[in-house]
DSSP file (Angstrom, degrees, kcal/mol; ACC not computed):
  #  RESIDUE AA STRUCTURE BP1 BP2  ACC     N-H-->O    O-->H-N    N-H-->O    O-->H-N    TCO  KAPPA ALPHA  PHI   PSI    X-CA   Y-CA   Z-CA
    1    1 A X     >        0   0    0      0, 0.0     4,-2.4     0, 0.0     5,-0.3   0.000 360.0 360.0 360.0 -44.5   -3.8    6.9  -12.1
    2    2 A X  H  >  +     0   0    0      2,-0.2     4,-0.6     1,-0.2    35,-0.0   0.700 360.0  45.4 -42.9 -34.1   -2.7    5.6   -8.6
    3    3 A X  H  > S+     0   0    0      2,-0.2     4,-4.4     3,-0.1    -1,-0.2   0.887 111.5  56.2 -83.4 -40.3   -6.2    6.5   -6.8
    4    4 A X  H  > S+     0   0    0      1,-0.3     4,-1.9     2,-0.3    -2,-0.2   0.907 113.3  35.0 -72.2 -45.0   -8.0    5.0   -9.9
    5    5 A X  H  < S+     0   0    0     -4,-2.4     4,-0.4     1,-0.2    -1,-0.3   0.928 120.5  51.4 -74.7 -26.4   -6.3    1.2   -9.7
    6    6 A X  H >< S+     0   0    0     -4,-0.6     3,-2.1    -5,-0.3    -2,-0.3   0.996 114.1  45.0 -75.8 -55.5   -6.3    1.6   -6.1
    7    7 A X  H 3< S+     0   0    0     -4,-4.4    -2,-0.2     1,-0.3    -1,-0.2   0.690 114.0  42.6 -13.6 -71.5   -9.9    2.5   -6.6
    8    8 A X  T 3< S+     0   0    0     -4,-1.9     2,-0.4     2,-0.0    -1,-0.3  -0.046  94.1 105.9 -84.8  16.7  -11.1   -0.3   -9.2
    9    9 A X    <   -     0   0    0     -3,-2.1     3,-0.1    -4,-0.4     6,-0.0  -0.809  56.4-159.7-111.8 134.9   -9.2   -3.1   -7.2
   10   10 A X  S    S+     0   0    0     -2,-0.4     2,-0.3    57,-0.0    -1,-0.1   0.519  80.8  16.6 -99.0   4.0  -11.1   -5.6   -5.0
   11   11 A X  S    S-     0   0    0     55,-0.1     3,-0.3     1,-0.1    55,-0.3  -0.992  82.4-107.1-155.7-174.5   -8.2   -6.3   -3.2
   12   12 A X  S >  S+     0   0    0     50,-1.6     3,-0.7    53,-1.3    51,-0.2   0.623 109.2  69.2 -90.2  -4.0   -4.7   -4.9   -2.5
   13   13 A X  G >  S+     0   0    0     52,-0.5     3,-1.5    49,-0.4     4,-0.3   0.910  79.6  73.8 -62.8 -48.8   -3.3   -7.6   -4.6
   14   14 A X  G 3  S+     0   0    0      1,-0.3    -1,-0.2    -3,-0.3    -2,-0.1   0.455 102.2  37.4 -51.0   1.8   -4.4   -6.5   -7.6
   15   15 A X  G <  S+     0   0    0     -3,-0.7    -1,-0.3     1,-0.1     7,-0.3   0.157  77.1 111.0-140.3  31.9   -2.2   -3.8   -7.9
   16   16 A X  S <  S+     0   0    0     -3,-1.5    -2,-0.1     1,-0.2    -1,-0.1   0.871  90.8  29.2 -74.5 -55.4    0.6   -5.4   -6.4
   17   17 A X  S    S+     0   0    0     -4,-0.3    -1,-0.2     4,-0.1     2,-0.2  -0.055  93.5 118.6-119.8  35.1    2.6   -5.5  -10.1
   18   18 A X  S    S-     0   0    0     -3,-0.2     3,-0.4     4,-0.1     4,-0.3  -0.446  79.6 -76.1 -65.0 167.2    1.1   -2.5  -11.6
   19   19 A X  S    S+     0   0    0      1,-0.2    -1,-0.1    -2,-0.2    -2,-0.1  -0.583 110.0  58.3 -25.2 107.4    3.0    0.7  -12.8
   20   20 A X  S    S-     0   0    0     -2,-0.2    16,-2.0    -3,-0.1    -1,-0.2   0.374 105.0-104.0 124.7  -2.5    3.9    2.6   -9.8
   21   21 A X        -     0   0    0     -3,-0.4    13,-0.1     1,-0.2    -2,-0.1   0.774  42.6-167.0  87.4  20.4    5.8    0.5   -7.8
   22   22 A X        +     0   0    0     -4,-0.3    -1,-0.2    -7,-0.3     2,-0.2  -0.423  26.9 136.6 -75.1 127.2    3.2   -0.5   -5.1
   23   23 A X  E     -A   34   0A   0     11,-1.1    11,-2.0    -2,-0.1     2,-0.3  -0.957  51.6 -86.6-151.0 172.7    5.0   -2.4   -1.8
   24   24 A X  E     -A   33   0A   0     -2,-0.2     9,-0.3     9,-0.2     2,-0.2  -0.492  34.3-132.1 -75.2 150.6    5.0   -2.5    1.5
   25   25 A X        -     0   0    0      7,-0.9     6,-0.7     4,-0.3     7,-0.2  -0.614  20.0-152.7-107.6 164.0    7.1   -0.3    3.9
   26   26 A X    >   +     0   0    0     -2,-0.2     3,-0.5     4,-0.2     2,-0.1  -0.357  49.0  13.9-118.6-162.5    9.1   -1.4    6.7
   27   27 A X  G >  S+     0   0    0      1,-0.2     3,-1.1     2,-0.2    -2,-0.0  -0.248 122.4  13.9  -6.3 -77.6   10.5   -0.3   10.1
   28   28 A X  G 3  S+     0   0    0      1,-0.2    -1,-0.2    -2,-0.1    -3,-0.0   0.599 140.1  40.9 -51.5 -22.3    8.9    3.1   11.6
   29   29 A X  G X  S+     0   0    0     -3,-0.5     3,-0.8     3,-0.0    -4,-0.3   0.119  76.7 150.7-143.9  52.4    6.2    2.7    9.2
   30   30 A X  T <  S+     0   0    0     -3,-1.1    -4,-0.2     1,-0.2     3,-0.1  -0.348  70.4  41.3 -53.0 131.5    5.7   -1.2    9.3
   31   31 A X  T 3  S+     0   0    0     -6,-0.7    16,-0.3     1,-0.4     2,-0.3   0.763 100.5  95.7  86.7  19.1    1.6   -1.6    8.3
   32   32 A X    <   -     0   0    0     -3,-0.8    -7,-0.9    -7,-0.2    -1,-0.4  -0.732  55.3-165.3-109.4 168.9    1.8    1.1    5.5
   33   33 A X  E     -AB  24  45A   0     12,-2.5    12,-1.3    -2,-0.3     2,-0.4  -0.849   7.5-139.6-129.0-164.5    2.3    0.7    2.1
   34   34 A X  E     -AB  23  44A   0    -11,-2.0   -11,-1.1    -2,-0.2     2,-0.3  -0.974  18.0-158.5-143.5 154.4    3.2    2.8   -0.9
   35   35 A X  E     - B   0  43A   0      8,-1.1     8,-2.8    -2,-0.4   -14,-0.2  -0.979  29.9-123.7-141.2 128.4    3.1    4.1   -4.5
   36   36 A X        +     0   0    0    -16,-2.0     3,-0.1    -2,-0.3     6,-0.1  -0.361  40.2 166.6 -75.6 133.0    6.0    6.1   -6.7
   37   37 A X        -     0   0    0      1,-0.5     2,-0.2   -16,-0.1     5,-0.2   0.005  55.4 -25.5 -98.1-139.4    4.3    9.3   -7.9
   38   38 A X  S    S-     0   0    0      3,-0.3    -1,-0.5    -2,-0.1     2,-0.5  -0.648 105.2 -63.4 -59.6 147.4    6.3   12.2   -9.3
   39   39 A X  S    S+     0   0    0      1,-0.3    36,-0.1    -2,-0.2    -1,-0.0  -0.830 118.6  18.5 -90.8 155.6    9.2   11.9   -8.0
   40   40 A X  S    S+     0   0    0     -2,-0.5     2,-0.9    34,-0.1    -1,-0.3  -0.886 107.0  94.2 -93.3 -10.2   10.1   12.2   -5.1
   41   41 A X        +     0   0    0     -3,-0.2    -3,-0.3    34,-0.1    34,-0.2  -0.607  44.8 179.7 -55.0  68.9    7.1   11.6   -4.1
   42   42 A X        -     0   0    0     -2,-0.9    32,-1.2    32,-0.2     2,-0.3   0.226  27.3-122.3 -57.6 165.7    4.7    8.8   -2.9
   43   43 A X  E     -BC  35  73A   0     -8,-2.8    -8,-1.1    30,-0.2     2,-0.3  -0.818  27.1-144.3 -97.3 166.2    1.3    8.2   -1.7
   44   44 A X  E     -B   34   0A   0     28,-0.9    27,-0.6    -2,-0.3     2,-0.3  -0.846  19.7-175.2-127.1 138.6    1.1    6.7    1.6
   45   45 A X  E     -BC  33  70A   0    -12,-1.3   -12,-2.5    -2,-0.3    25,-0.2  -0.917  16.0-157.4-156.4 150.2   -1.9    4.0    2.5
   46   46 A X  E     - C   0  69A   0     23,-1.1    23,-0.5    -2,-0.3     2,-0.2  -0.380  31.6-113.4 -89.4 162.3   -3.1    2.0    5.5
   47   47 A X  E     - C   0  68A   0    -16,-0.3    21,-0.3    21,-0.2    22,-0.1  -0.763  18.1-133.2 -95.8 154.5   -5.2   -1.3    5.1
   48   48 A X  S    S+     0   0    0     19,-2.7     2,-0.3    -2,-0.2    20,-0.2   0.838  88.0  85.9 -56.9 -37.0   -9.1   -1.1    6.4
   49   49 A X  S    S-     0   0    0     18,-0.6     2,-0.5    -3,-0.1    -2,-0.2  -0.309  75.6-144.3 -69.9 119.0   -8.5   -4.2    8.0
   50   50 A X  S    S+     0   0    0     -2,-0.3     2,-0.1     1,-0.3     3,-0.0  -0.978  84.7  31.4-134.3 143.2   -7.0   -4.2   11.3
   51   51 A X  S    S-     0   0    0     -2,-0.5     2,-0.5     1,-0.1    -1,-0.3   0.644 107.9-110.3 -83.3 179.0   -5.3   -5.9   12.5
   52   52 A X        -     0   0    0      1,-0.1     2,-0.5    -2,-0.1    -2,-0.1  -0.456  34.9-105.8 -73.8 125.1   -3.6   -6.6    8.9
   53   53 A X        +     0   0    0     -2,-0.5     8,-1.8    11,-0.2     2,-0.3  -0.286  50.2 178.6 -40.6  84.6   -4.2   -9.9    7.7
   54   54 A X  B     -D   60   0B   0     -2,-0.5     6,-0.2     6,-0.2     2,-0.1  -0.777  25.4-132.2-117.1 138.0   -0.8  -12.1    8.1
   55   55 A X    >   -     0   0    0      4,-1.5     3,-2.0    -2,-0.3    -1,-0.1  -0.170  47.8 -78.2 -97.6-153.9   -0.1  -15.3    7.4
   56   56 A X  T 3  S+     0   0    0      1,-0.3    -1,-0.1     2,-0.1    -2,-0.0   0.859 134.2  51.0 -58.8 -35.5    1.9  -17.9   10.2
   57   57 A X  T 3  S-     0   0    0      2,-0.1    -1,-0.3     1,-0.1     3,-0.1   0.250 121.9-112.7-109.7  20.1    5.4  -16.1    9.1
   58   58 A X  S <  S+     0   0    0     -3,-2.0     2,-0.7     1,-0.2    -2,-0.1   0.789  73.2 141.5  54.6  21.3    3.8  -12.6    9.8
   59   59 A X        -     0   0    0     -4,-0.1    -4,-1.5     2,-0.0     2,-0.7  -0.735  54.4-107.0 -77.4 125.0    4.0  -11.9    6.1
   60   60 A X  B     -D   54   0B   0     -2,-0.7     2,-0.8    -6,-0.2    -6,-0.2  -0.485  11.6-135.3 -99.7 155.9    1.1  -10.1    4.9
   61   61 A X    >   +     0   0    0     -8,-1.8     3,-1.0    -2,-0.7    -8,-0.2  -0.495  23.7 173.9 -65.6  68.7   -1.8  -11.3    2.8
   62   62 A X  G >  S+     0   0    0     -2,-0.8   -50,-1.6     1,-0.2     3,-0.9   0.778  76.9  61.8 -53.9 -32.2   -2.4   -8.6    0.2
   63   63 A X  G 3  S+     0   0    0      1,-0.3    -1,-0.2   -51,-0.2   -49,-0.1   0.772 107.7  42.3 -59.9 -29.9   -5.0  -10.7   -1.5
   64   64 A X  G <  S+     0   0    0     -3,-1.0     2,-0.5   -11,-0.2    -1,-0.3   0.182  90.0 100.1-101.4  30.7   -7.1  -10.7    1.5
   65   65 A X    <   +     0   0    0     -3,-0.9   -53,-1.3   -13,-0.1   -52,-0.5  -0.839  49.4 174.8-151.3 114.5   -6.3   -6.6    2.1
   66   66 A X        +     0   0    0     -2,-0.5     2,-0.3     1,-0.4   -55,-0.1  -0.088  54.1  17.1-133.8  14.6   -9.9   -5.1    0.5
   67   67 A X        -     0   0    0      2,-0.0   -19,-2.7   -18,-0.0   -18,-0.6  -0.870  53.9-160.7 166.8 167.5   -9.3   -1.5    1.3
   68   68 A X  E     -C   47   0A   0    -21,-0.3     2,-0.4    -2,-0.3   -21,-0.2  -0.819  19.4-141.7-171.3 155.3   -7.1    1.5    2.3
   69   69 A X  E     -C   46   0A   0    -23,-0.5   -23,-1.1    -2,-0.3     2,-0.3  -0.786  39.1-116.0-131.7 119.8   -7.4    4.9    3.7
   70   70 A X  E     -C   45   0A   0     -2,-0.4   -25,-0.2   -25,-0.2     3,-0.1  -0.794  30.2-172.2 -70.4 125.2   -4.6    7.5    1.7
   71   71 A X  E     -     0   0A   0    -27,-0.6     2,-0.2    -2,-0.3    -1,-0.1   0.906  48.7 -62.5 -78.0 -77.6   -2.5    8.3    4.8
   72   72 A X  E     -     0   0A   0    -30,-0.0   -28,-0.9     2,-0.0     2,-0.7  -0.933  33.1 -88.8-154.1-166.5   -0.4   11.1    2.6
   73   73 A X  E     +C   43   0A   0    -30,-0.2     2,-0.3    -2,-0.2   -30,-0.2  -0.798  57.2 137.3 -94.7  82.6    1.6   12.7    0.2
   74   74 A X        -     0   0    0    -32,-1.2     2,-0.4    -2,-0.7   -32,-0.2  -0.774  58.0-123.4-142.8 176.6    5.1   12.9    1.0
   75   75 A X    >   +     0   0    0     -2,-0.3     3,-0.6   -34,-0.2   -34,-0.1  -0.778  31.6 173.8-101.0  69.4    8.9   12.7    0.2
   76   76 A X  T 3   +     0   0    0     -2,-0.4    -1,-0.1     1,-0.3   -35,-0.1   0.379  65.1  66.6 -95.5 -24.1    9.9   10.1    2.8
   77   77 A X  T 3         0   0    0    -37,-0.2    -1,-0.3     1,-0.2   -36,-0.0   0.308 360.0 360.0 -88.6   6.0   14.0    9.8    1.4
   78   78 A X    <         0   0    0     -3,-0.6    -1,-0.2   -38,-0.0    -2,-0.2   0.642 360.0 360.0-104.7 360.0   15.0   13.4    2.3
């Protein structure tokens, strides 16, 4: 279900308040984001765009985020 919204979405915005919990990640793996799977699990994704599209306060600009690469599959909390 995760691949599929990620899929049919023309930007990363659109899936922003879906099901699944999709945000950005911070410190070591600032420029990722994420999605709750099973748990514990998440998916991992990168934006196509590089560098990632930020506005003046170096928050970024999901709307303008039009693809991702699946990093991985991983348990990230243990």
């Amino acid at each position: 279900m995760r691949l599929e919204a990620l899929r049919l979405a023309d930007s990363l915005e659109d899936v922003r308040n879906l099901p699944g919990h999709f945000h950005e990640l911070t410190e070591n793996r600032k420029g990722q984001w994420a999605c709750d799977l099973e748990q514990p699990y998440r998916l991992i994704f990168e934006p196509h765009e590089d560098p990632v599209p930020e506005d003046e306060n170096g928050v970024y600009i999901w709307c303008e985020i039009k693809g991702v690469e699946i990093i991985e599959i991983i348990d990230y909390h243990k």
